[in-house]
N, C-alpha and C positions, 0 to 999 in steps of 0.2 A: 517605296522606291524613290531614291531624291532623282536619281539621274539615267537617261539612257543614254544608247551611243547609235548615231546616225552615219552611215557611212554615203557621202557621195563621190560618183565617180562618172568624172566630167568629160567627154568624150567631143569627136570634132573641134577639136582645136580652142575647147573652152577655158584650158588649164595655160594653155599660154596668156588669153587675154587679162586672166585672171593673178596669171606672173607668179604665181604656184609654184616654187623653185621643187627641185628633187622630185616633183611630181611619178607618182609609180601609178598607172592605171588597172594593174590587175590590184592594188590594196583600196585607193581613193583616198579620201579626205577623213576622216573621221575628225567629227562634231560631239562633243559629250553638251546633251540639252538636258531642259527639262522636259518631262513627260506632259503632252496636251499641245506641244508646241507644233504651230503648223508649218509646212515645209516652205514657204515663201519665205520666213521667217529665217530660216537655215541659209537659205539660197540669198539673201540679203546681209546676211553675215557675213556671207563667204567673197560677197562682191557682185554680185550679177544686180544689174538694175533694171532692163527690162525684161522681165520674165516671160515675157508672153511670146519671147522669139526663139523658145527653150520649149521641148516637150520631155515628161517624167515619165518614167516606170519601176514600179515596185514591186514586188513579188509577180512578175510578170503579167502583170495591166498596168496600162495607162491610167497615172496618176494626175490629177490639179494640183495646183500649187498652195491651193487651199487645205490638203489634206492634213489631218492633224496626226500624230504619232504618238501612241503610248508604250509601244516598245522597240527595241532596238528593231531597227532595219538600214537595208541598202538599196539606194536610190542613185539611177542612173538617169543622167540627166545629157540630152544631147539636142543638135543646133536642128531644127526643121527643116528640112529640104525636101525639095520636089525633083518631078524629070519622068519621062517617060520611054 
């Protein structure tokens, strides 16, 4: 397999910083990577420089940005916030 497809979708107001024109959030972004490659990697592609103010989830748990990807998936990436 040379190629998968990474879909993210950038929630809290990440797709304006990132100036993502036509942006649609129920489709996301799709990424065609190669397989192995890890998600920080993706998310530096796409524009984001500091990751660590961004939290992941993929197939519903919380992902690192360290995770690596061998097949396609979709990854939802949103800003951290607190409050009580």
């Amino acid at each position: 397999m040379d190629q998968i497809f990474i879909t993210v979708k950038f929630y809290s107001g990440i797709e304006k910083e990132l100036k993502i024109d036509d942006y649609d959030m129920g489709k996301g972004v799709v990424y065609p990577v190669k397989p192995g490659i890890r998600l920080r990697n993706i998310l530096k592609k796409a524009g984001l420089k500091k990751l660590s103010r961004f939290c992941y989830f993929s197939d519903g748990a919380r992902i690192s940005s360290w995770k690596k990807f061998y097949v396609s998936s979709e990854v939802s990436c949103l800003r951290i916030s607190g409050g009580g």
